[in-house]
Structures are given as structure tokens and as C-alpha cells.
Jmol script that loads the backbone (N, CA, C; Angstrom):
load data "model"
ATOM      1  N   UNK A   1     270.697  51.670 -25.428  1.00  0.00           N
ATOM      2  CA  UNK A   1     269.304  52.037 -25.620  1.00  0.00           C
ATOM      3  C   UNK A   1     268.531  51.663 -24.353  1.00  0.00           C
ATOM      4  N   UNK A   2     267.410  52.146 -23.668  1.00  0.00           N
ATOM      5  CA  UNK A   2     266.682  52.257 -22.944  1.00  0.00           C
ATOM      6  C   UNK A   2     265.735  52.238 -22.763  1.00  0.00           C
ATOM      7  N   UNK A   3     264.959  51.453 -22.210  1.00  0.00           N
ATOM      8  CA  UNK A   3     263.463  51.323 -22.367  1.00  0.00           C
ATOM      9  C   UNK A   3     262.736  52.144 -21.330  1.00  0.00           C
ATOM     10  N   UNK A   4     261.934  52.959 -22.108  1.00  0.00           N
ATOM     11  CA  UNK A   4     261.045  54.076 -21.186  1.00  0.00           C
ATOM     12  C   UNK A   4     259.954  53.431 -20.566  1.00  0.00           C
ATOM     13  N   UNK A   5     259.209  54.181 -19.552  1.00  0.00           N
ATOM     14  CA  UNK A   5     257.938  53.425 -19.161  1.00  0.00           C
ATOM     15  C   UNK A   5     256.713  54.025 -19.913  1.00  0.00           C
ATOM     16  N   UNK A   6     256.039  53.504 -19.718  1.00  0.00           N
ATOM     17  CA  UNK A   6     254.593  53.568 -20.736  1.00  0.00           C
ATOM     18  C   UNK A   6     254.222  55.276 -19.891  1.00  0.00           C
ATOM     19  N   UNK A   7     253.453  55.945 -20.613  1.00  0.00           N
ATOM     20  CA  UNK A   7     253.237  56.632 -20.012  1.00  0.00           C
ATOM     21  C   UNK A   7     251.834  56.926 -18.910  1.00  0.00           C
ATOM     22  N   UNK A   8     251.565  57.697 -18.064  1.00  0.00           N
ATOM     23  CA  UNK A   8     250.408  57.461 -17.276  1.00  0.00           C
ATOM     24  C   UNK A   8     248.995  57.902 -17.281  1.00  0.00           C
ATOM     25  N   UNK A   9     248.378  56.840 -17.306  1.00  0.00           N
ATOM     26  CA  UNK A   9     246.376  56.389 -17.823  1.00  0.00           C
ATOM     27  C   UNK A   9     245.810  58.048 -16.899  1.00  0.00           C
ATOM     28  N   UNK A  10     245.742  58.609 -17.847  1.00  0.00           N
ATOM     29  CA  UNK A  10     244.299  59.014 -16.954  1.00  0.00           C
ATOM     30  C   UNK A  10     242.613  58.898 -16.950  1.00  0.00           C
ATOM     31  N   UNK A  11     242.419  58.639 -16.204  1.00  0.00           N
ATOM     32  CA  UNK A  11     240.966  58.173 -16.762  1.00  0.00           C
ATOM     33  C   UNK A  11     239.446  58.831 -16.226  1.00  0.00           C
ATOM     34  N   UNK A  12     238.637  59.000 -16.684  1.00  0.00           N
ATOM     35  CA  UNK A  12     237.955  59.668 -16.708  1.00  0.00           C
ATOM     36  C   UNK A  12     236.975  59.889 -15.213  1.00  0.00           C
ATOM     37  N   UNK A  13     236.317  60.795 -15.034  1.00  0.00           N
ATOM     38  CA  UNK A  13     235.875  60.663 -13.564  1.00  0.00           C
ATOM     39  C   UNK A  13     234.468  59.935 -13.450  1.00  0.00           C
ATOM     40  N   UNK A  14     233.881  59.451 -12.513  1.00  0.00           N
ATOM     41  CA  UNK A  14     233.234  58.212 -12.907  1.00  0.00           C
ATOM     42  C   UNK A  14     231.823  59.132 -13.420  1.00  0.00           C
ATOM     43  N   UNK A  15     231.387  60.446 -13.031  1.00  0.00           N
ATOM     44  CA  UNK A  15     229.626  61.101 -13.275  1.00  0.00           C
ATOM     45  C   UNK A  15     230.393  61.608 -14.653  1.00  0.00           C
ATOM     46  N   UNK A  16     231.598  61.372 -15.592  1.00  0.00           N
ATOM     47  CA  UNK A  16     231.263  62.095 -16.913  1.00  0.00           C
ATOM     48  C   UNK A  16     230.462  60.932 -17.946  1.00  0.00           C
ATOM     49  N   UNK A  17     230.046  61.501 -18.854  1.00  0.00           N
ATOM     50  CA  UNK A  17     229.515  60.822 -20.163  1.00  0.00           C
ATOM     51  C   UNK A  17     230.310  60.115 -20.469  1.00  0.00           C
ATOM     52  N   UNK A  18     231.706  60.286 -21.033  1.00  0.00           N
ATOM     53  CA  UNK A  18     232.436  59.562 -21.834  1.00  0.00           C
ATOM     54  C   UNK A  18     232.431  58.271 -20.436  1.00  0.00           C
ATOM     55  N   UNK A  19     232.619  58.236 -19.413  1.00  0.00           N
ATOM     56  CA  UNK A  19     232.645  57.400 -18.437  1.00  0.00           C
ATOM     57  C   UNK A  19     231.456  55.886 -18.984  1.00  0.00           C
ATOM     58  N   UNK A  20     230.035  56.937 -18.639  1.00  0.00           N
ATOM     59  CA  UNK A  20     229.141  56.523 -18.687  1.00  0.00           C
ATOM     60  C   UNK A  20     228.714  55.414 -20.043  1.00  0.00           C
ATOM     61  N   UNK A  21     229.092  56.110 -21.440  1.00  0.00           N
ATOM     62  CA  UNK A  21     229.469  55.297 -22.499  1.00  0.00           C
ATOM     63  C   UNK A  21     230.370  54.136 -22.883  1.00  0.00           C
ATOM     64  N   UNK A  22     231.383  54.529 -21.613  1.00  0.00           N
ATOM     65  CA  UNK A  22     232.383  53.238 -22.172  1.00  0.00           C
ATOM     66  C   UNK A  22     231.675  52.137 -20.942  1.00  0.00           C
ATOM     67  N   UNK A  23     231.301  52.604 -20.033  1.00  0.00           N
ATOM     68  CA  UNK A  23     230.840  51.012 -19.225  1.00  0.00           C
ATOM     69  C   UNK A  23     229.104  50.642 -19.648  1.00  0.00           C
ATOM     70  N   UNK A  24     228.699  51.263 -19.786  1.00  0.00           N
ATOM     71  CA  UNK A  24     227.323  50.604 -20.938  1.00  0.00           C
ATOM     72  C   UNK A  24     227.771  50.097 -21.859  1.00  0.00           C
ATOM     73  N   UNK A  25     228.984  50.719 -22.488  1.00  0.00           N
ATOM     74  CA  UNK A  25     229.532  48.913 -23.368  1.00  0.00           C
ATOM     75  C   UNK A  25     230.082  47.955 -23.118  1.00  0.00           C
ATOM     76  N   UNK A  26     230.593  48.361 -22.018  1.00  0.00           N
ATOM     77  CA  UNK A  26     231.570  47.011 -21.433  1.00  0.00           C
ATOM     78  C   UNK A  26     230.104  46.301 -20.711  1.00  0.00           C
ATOM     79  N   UNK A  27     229.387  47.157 -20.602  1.00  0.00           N
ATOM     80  CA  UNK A  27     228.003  46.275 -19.784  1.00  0.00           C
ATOM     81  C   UNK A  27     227.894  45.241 -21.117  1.00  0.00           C
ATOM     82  N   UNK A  28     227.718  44.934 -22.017  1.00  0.00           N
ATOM     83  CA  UNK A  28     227.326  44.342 -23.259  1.00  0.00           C
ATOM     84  C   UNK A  28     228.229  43.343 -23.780  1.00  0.00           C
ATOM     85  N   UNK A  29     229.119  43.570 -22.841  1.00  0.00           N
ATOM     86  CA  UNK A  29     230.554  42.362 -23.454  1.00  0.00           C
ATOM     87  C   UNK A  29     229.764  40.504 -23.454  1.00  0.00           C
ATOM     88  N   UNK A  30     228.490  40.220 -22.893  1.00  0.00           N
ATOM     89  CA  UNK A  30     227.918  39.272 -23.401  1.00  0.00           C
ATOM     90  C   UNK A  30     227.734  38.760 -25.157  1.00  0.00           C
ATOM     91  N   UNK A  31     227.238  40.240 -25.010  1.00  0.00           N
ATOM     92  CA  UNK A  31     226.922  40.114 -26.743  1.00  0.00           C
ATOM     93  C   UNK A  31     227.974  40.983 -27.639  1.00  0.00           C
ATOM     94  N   UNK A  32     228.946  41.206 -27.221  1.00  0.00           N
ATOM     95  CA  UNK A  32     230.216  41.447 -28.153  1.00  0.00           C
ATOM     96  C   UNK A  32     231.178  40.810 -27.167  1.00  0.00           C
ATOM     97  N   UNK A  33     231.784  40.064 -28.137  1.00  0.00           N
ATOM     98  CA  UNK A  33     233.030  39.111 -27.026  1.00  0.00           C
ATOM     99  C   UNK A  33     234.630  40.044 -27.426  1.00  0.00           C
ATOM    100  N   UNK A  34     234.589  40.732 -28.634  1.00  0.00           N
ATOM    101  CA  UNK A  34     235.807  41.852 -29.150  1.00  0.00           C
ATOM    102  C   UNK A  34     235.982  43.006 -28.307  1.00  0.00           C
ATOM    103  N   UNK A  35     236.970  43.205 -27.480  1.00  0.00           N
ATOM    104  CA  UNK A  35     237.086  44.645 -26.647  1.00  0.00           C
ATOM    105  C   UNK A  35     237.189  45.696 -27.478  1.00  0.00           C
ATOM    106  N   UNK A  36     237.676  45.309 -28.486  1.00  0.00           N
ATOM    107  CA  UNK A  36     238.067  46.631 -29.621  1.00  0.00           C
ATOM    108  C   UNK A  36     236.968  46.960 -29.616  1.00  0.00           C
ATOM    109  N   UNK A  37     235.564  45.989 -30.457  1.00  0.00           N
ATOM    110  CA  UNK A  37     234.209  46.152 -30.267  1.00  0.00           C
ATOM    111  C   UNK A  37     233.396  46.869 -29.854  1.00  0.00           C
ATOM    112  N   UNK A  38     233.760  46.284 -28.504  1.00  0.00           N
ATOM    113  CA  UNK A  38     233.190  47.160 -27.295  1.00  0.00           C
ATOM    114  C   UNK A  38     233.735  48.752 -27.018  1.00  0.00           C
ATOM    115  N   UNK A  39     234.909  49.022 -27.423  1.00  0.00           N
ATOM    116  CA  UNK A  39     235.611  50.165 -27.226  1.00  0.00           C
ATOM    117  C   UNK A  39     235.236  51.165 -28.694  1.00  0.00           C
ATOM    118  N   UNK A  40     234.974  50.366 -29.931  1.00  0.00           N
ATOM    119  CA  UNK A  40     234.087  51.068 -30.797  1.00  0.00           C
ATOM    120  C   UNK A  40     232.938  51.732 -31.195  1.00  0.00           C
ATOM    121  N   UNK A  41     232.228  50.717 -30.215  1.00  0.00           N
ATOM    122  CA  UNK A  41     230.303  51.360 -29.934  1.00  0.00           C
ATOM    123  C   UNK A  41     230.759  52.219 -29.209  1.00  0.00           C
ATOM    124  N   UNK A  42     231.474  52.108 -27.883  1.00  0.00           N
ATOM    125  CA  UNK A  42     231.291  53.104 -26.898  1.00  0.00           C
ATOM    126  C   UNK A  42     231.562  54.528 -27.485  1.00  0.00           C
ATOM    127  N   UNK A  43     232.999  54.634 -28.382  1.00  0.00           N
ATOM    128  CA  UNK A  43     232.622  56.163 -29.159  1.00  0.00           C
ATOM    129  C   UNK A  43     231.625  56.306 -29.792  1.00  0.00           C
ATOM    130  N   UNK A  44     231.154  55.940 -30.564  1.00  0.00           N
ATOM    131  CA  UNK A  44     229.708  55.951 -31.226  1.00  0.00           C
ATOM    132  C   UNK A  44     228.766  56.344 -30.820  1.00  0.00           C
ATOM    133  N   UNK A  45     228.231  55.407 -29.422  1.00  0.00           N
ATOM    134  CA  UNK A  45     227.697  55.863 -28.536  1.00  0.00           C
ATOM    135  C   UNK A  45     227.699  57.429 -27.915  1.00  0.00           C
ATOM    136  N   UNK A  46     229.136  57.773 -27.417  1.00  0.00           N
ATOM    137  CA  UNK A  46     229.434  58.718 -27.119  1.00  0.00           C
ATOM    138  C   UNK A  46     228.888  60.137 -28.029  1.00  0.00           C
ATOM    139  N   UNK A  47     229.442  59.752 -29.287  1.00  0.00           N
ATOM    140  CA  UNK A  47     229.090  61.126 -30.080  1.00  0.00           C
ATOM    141  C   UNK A  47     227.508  61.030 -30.473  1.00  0.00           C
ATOM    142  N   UNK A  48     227.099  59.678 -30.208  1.00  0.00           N
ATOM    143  CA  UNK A  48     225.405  60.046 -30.256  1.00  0.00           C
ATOM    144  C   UNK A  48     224.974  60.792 -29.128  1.00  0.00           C
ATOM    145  N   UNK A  49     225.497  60.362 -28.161  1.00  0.00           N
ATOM    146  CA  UNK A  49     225.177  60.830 -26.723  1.00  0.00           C
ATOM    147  C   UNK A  49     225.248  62.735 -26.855  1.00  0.00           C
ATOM    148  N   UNK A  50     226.427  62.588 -27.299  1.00  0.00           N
ATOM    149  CA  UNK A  50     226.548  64.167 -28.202  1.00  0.00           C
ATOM    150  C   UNK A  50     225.979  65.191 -28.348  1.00  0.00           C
ATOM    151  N   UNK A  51     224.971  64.246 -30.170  1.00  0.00           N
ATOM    152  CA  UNK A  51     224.641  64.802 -31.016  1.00  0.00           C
ATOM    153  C   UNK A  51     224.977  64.742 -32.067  1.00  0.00           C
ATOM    154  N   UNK A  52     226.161  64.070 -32.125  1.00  0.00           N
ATOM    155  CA  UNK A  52     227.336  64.093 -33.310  1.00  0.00           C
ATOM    156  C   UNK A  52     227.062  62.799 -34.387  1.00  0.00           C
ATOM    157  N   UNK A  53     226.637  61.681 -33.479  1.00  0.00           N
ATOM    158  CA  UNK A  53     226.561  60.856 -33.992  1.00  0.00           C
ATOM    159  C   UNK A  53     225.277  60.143 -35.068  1.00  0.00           C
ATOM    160  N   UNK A  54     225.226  59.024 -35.278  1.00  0.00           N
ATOM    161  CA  UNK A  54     224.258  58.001 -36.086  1.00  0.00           C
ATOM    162  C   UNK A  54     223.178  57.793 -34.637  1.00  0.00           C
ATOM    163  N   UNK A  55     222.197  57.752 -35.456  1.00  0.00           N
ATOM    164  CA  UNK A  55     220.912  56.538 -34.441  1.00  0.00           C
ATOM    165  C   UNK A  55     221.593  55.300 -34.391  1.00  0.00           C
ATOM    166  N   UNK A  56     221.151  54.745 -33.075  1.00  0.00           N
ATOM    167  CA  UNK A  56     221.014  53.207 -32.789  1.00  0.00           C
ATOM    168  C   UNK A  56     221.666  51.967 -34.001  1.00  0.00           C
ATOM    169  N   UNK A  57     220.060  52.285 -34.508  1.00  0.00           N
ATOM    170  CA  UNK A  57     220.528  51.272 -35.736  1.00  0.00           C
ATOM    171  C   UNK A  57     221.480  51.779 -36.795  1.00  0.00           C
ATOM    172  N   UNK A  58     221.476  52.661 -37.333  1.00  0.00           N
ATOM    173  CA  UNK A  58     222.736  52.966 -37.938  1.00  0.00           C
ATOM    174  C   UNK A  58     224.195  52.717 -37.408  1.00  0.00           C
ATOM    175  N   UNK A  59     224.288  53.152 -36.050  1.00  0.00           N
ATOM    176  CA  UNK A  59     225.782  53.151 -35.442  1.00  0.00           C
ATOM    177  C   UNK A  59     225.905  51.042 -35.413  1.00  0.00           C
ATOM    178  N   UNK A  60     225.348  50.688 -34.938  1.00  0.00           N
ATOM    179  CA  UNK A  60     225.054  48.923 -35.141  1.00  0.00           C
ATOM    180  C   UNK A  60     225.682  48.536 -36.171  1.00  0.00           C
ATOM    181  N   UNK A  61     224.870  49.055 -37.362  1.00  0.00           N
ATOM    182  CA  UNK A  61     225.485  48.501 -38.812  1.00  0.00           C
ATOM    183  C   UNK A  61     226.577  49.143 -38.846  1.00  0.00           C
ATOM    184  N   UNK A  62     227.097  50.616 -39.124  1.00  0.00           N
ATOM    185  CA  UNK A  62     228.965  50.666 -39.558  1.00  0.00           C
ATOM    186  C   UNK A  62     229.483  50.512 -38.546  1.00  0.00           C
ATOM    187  N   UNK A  63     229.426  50.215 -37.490  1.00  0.00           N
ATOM    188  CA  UNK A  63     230.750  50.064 -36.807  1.00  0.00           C
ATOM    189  C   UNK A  63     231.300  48.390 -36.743  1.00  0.00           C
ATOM    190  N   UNK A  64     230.281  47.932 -37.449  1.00  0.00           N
ATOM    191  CA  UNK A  64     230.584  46.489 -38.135  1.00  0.00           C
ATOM    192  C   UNK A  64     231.771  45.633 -36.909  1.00  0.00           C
ATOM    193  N   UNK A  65     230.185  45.423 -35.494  1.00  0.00           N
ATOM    194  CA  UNK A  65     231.198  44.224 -34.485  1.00  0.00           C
ATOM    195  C   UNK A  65     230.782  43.075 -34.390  1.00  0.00           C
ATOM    196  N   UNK A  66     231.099  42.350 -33.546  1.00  0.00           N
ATOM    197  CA  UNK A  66     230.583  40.745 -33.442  1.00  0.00           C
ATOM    198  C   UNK A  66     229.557  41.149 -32.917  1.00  0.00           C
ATOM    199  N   UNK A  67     228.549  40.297 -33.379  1.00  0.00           N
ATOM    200  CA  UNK A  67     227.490  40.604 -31.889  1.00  0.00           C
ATOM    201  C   UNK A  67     227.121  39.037 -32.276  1.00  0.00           C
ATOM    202  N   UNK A  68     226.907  38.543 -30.909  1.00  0.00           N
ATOM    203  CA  UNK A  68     226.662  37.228 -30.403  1.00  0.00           C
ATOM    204  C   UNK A  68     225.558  36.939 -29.094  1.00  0.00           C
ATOM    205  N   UNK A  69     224.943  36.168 -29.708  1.00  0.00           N
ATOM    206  CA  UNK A  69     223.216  35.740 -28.702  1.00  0.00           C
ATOM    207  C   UNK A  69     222.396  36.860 -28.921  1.00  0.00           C
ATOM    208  N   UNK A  70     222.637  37.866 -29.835  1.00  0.00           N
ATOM    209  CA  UNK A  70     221.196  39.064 -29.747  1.00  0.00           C
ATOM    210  C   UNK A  70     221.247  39.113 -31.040  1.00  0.00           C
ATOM    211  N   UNK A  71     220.097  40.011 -31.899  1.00  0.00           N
ATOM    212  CA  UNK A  71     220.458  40.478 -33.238  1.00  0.00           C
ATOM    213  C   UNK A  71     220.865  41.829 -33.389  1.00  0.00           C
ATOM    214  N   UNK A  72     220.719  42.153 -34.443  1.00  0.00           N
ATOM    215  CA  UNK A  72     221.487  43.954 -34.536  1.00  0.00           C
ATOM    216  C   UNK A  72     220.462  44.882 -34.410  1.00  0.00           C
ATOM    217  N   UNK A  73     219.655  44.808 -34.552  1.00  0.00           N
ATOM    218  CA  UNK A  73     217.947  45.475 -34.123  1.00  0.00           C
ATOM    219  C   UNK A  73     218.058  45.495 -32.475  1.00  0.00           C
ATOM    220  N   UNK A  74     217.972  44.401 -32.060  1.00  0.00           N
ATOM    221  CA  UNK A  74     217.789  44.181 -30.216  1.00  0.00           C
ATOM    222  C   UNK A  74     218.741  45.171 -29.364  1.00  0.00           C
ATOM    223  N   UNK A  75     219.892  44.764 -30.149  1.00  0.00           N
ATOM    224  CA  UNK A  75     221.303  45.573 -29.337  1.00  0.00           C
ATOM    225  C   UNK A  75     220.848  46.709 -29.996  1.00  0.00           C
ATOM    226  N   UNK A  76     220.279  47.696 -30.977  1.00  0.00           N
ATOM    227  CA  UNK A  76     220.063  48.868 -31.138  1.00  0.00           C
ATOM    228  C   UNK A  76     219.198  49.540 -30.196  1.00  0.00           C
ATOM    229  N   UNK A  77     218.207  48.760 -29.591  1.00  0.00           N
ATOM    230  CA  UNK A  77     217.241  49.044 -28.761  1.00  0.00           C
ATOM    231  C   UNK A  77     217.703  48.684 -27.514  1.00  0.00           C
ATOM    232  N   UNK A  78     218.728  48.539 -26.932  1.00  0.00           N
ATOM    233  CA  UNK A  78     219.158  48.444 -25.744  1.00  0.00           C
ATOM    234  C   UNK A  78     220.149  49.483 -25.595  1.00  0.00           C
ATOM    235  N   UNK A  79     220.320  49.966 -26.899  1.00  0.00           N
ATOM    236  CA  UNK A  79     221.196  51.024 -27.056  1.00  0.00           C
ATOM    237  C   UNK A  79     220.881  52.828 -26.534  1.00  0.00           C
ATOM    238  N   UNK A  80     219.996  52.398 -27.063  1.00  0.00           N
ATOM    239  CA  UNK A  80     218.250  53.835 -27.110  1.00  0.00           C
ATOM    240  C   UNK A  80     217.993  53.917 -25.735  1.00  0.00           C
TER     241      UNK A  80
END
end "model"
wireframe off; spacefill off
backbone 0.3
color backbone group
């Protein structure tokens, strides 16, 4: 048996949206210390960014992450 290699990242170019969404959350890794977390708003984000998605405060409450030193209101409005 043989172990394959992982296969290869491509990643997004830095002027797209989806770009733009995932490092405005990683900007926030203060107040979410969970990468999953952080990698959860950022879709959220994303499909708000959309159209697809929840407001602010809605996407806050279900995507149910840590948030630490802010409240869930504040980080909604930093969200906006």
C-alpha cells in the first residue's frame, strides 16, 4: 500500500470576494480564537456578501462561535 500526496491548494486570487471574506475573518481571530470559527463566519459572510445570506446579527447567532473580549451585537457591527 502507498501513500499518496495530498492533493494541490488552490487558492483564491487576492481582488476576489471569497478572498476578501476569508481574511476579514481571519482579521477577527482576536475575538474568535476557533479557526473552524473563523472559517465559518467567513462563508456566511461570503453568501451575505452575495445576497444569499442572513444579516449581521442573525449570521452571529447560528453560526454559533466563540467570541471572546466583544459581544455578539459589536462583532455584528464590525461585520456590516
Amino acid at each position: 500500500m502507498t501513500t499518496l500526496p495530498p492533493p494541490a491548494v488552490k487558492y483564491f486570487p487576492e481582488d476576489s470576494i471569497e478572498k476578501k471574506c476569508y481574511s476579514f475573518a481571519e482579521s477577527l481571530k482576536d475575538y474568535l480564537p476557533v479557526p473552524n470559527d473563523r472559517n465559518r463566519l467567513a462563508f456566511n459572510i461570503y453568501r451575505y456578501v452575495k445576497g444569499e445570506g442572513d444579516v449581521p446579527e442573525v449570521m452571529v447567532r447560528n453560526t454559533k462561535v466563540k467570541i471572546e473580549g466583544i459581544t455578539a451585537s459589536e462583532l455584528a457591527k464590525k461585520i456590516e
